[in-house]
C-alpha positions as CSV (number, residue, x, y, z in Angstrom):
1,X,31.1,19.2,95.9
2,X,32.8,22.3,94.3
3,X,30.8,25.2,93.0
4,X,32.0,24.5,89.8
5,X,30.7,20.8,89.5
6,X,27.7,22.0,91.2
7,X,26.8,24.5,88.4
8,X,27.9,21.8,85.7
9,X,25.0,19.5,87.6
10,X,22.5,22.4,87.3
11,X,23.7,22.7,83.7
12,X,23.3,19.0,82.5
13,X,19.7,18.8,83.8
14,X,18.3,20.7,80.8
15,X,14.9,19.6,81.1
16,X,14.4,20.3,84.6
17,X,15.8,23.9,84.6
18,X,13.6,24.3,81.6
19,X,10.5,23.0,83.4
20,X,11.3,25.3,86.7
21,X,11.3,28.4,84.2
22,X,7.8,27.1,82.3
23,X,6.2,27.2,85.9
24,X,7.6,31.1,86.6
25,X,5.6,32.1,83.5
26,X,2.5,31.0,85.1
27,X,3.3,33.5,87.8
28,X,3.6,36.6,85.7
29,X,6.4,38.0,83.4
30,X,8.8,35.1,83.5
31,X,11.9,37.0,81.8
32,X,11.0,39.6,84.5
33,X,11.1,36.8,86.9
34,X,14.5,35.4,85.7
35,X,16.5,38.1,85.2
36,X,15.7,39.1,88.9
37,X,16.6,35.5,89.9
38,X,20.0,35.3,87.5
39,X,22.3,37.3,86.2
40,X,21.2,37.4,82.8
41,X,20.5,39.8,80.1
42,X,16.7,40.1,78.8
43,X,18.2,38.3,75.7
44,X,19.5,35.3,77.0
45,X,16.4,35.5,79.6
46,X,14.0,35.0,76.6
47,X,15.8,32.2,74.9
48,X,15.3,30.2,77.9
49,X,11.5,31.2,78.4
50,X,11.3,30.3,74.6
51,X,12.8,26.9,75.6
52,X,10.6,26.1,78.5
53,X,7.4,27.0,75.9
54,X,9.1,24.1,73.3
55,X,9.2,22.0,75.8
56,X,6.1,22.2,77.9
57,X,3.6,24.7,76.4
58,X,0.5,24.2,74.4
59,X,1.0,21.8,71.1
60,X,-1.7,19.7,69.0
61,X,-3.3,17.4,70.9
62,X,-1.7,14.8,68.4
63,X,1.7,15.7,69.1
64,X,1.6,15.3,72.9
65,X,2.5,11.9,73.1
66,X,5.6,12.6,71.0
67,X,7.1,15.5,72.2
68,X,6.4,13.8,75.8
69,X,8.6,10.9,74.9
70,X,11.3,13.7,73.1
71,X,11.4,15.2,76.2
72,X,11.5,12.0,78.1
73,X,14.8,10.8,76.4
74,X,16.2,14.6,76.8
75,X,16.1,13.8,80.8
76,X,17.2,10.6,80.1
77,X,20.0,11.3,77.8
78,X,21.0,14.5,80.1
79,X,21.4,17.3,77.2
80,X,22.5,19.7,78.9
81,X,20.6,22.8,79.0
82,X,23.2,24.5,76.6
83,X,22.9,21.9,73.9
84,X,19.0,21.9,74.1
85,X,19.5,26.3,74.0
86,X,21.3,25.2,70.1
87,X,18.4,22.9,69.3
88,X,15.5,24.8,69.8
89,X,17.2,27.9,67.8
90,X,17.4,25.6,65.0
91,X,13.8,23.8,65.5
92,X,12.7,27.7,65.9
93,X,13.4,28.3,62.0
94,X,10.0,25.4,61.1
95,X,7.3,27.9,61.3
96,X,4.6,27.0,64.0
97,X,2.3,25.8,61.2
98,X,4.5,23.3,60.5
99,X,4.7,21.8,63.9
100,X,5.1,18.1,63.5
101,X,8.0,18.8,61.3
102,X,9.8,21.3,64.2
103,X,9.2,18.5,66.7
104,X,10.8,16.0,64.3
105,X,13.9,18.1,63.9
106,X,14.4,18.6,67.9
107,X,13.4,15.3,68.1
108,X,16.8,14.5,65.8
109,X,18.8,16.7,67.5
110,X,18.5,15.5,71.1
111,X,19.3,12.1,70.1
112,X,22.7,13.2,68.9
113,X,23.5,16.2,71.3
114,X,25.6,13.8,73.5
115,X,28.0,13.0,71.4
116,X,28.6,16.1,69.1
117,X,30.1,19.9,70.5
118,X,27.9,22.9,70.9
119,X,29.9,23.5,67.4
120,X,28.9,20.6,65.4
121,X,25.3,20.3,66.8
122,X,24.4,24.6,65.7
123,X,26.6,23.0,62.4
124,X,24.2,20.2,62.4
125,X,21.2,21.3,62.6
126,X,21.6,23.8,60.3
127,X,21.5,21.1,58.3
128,X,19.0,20.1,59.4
129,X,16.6,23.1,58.6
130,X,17.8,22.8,54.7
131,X,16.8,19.4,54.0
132,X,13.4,19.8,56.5
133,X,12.2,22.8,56.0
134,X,8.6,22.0,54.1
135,X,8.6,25.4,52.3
136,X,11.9,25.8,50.7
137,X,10.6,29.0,49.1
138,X,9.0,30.7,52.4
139,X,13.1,30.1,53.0
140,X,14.1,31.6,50.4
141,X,11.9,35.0,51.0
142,X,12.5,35.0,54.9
143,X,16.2,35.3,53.9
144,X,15.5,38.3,51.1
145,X,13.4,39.5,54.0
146,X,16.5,39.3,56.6
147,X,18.9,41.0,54.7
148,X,20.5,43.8,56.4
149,X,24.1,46.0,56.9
150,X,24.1,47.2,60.9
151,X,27.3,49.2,62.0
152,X,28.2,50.5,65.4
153,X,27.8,54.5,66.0
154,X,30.7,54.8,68.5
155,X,34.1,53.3,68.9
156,X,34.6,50.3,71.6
157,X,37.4,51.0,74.4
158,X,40.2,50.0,71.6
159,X,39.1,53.0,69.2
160,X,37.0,50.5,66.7
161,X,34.1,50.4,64.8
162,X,32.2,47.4,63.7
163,X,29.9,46.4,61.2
164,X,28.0,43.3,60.9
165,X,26.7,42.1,57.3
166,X,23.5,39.5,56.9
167,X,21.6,38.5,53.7
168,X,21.0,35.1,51.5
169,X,24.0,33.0,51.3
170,X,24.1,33.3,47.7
171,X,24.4,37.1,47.6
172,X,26.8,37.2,50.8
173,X,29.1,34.6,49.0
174,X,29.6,36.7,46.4
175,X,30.4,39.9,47.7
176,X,32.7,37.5,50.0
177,X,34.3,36.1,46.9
178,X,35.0,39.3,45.8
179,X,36.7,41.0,48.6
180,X,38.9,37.5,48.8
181,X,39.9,38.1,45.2
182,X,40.9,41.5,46.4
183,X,42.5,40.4,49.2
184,X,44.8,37.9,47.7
185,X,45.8,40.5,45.1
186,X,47.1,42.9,48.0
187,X,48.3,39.8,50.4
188,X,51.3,37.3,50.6
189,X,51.8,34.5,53.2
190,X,55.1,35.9,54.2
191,X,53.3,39.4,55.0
192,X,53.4,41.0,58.5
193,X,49.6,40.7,58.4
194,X,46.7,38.3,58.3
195,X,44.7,37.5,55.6
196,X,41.7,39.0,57.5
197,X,43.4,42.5,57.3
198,X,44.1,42.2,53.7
199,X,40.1,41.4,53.6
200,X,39.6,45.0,55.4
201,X,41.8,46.6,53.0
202,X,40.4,45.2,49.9
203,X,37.0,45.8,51.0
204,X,37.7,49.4,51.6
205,X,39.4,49.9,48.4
206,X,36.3,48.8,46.8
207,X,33.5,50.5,48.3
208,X,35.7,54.2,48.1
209,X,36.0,53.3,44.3
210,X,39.9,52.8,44.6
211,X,41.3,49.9,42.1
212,X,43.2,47.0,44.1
213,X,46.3,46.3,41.7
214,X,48.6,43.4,42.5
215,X,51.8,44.7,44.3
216,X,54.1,44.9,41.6
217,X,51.9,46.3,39.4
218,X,53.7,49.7,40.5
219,X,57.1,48.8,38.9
220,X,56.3,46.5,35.9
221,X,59.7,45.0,35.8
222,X,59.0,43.5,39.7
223,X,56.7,41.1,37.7
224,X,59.4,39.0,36.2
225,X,62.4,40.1,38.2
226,X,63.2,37.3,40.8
227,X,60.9,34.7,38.9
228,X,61.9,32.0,36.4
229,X,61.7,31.7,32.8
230,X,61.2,28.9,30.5
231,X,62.4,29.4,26.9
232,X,61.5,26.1,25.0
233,X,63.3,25.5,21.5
234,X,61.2,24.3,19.1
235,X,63.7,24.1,16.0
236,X,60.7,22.2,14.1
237,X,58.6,24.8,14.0
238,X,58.6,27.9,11.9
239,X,57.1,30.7,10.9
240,X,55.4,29.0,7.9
241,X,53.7,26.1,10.1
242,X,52.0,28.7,12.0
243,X,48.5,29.0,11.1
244,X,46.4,31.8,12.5
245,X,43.1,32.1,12.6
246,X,40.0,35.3,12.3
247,X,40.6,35.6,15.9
248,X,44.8,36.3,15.4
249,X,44.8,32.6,17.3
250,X,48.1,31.0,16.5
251,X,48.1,27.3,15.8
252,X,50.1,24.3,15.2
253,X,49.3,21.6,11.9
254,X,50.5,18.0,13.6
255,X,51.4,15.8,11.2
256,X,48.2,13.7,11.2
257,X,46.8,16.9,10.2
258,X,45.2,18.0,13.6
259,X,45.5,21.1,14.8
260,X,46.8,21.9,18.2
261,X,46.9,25.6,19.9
262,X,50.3,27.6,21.0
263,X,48.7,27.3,24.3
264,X,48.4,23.3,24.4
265,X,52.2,22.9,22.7
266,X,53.5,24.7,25.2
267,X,51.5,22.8,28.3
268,X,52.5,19.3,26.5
269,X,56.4,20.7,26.6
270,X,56.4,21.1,29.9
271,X,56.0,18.8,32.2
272,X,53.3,19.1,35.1
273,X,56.1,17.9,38.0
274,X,59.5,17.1,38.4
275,X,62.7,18.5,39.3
276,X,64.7,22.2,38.6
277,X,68.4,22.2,39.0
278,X,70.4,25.4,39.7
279,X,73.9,25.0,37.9
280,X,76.6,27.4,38.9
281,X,78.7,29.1,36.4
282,X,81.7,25.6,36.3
283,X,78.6,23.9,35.5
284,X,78.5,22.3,39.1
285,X,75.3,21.6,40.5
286,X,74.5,24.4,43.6
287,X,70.5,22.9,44.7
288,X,67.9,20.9,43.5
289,X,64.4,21.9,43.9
290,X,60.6,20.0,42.9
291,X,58.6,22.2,40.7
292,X,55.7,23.3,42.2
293,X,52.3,22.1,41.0
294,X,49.1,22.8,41.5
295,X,45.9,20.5,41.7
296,X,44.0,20.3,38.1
297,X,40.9,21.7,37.6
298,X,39.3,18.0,37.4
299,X,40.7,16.5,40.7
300,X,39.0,20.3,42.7
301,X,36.2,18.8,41.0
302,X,35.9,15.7,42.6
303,X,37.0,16.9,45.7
304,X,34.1,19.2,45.3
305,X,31.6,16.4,45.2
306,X,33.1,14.1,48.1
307,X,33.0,17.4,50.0
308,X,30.7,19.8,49.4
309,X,31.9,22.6,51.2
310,X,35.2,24.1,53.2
311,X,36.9,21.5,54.9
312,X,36.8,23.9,57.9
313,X,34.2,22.7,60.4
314,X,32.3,25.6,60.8
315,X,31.9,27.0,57.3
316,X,29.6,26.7,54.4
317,X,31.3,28.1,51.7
318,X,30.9,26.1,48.5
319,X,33.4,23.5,47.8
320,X,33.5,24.8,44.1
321,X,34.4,28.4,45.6
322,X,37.3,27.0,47.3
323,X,40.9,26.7,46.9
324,X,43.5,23.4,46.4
325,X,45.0,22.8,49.9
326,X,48.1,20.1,49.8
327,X,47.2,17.9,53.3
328,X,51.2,17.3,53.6
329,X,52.7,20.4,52.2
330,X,54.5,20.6,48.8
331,X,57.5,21.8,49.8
332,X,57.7,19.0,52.9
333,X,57.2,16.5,50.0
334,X,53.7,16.1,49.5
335,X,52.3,14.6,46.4
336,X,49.8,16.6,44.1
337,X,47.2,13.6,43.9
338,X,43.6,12.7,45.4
339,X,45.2,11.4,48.5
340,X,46.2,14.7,50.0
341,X,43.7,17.2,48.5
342,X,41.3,19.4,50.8
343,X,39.6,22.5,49.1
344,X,39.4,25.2,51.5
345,X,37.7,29.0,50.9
346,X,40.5,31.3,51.1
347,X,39.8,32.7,54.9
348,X,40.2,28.9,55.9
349,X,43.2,28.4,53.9
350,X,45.0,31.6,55.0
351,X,44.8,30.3,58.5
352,X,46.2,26.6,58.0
353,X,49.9,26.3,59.3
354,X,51.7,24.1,57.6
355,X,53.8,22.0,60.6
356,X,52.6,19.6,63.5
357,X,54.2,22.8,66.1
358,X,52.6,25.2,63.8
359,X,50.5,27.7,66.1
360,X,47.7,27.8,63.6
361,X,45.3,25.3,62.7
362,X,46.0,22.1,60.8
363,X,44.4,19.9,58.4
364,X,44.4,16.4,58.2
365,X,43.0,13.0,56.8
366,X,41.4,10.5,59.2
367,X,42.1,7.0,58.3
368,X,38.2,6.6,57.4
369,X,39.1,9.7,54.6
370,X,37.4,12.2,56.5
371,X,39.1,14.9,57.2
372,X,40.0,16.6,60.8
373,X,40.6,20.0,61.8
374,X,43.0,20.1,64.4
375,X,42.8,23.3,66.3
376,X,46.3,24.9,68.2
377,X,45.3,23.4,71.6
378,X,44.7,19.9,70.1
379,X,41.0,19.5,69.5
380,X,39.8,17.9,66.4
381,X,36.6,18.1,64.4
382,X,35.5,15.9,61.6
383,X,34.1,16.9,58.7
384,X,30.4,17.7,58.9
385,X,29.1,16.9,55.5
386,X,30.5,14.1,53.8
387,X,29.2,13.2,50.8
388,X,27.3,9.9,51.9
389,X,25.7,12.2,54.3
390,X,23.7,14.0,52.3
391,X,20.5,13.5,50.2
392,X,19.8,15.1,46.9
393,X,18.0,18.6,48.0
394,X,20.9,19.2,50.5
395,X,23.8,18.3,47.7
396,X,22.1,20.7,45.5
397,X,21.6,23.6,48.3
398,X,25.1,23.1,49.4
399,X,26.9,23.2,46.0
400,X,24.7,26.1,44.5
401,X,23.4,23.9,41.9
């Protein structure tokens, strides 16, 4: 037997790691104890002592039998000790006094652990602690009460400084959303850098009080240099038909007497898809190009409520904060309908690649409908919250209702 397959048999016997390190604490200082034993930092030394306690310390006398048999079908199950490390973090946000529902929620997690990644069981059970958490409110507070802004006093060995940002989710989405819209103002796909720079920039423009202006804002004519126009003829309308209203709104009387806007006559001229042809000056045809279209604002909505948030596995942003992604790409002939729509926040879709030998990540739709994220070495992870997953306080939590 290798030393490696040796220390992944030490690993996948959870339970009895976590009962040796329960019997040092009856000996004394039992982080003491370990980090003498093991190479690890008084951190990662109390998580496990914390463990051990879960498992095998004092509970209600009317909970032993259960957590007994929870432990039971950890040992039996072999969750490894990593996995059961994930589970108590999450069980650890039930306050003691709410015991029974804590052991509930460990209870749920160990049956699972086997078959889901150290990713999608901290994903999970996350989860988890929305919809079971008995005192939504106490939440709520503990959050306010969390909020904080920590920032490193020296630089690392590559001359950088870091700062690390906590708080509620509804106030960190926010200031998120903002720094995006900043970002994407100062940022193009075909730039030298990642989208994650242009969110450093943007957020330093902001908090020294400089304005972010889009690009071409610096020479005005860059605006419409380069880009198409569109002049429709309309040789039924004139002047006289143009009605404008108290607001110096401009509309159109149909002939059945409605009114219809400048803005809606010029949306029903033009039609949502189809195809642009660049003639040459003898009038031959030199390329023929779709036009691009983007999804409408009431197919993001549905995809919103089938998906609740990012399509990215490991982020919570709010479907309705998110962005039209096209599944097959536009431009490699991908349709504009349901079928190939994920909404991703704009982090996520700054890093989607948009070929099969793309080195970034990919996006795609299972045959079930859920959809994968395919990682560059080749791993995949469904979905975590489909809609039918879901009950009514977690849809609410999750879409900011």
């Amino acid at each position: 037997m290798t030393m490696l397959s040796q220390w992944a048999e030490v690993l996948a016997r959870g339970v009895d790691v976590a009962w040796e390190i329960y019997l040092l604490g009856t000996h004394g200082d039992v982080e003491r104890h370990i980090t003498r034993l093991l190479p690890l930092s008084p951190q990662e030394a109390g998580r496990l002592r914390r463990l051990a306690t879960q498992l095998f310390g004092p509970a209600p006398r009317e909970l032993h039998a259960f957590r007994a048999a929870t432990v039971e079908l950890a040992r039996r199950r072999r969750v490894d000790l990593n996995r059961l490390l994930v589970i108590n973090v999450a069980a650890g946000k039930i306050p003691q006094r709410h015991r029974r529902v804590r052991e509930e929620l460990f209870r749920r997690m160990v049956e699972r652990a086997p078959d889901l990644s150290l990713k999608e069981l901290k994903a999970w059970g996350n989860q988890l602690v929305e919809e079971m958490h008995p005192d939504q409110e106490e939440r709520r507070r503990r959050a306010e009460a969390q909020r904080a802004l920590r920032n490193s006093r020296s630089a690392d060995a590559d001359g950088l400084l870091h700062i690390m940002v906590r708080g509620p989710a509804e106030r960190v989405a926010r200031m998120i959303s903002v720094i995006e819209d900043g970002a994407r103002a100062l940022w193009s796909k075909d730039d030298d850098i990642r989208f994650e720079q242009a969110k450093f920039d943007a957020l330093e423009r902001l908090v020294l009080g400089h304005p972010i202006r889009p690009r071409h804002d610096a020479d005005p004519w860059s605006s419409v240099r380069y880009q198409p126009a569109v002049i429709i003829s309309a040789p039924e309308l004139s002047q006289q038909r143009l009605i404008e209203d108290e607001k110096r709104r401009q509309w159109i009387a149909t002939t059945d007497g409605a009114m219809l806007s400048m803005a809606d006559y010029v949306n029903l001229t033009l039609a949502d898809e189809g195809w642009a042809v660049v003639v040459g000056a003898e009038h031959h045809p030199l390329s023929l190009h779709r036009i691009r279209r983007t999804f409408s604002p009431a197919q993001k909505a549905t995809q919103a409520l089938m998906q609740v948030t990012c399509a990215a596995p490991d982020c919570d942003r709010p479907a309705t904060q998110c962005e039209g992604h096209h599944l097959t790409p536009w431009s490699q002939g991908g349709t504009t309908t349901m079928d190939n729509i994920a909404l991703l926040c704009p982090s996520c879709h700054a890093k989607v690649g948009t070929s099969p030998d793309s080195k970034n990540d990919r996006l795609h739709k299972a045959d079930d409908g859920h959809l994968e994220w395919i990682s560059p070495d080749g791993q995949r992870y469904r979905s975590r919250l489909p809609i039918e997953s879901l009950n009514g306080i977690a849809l609410s939590l999750n879409t900011g209702a």
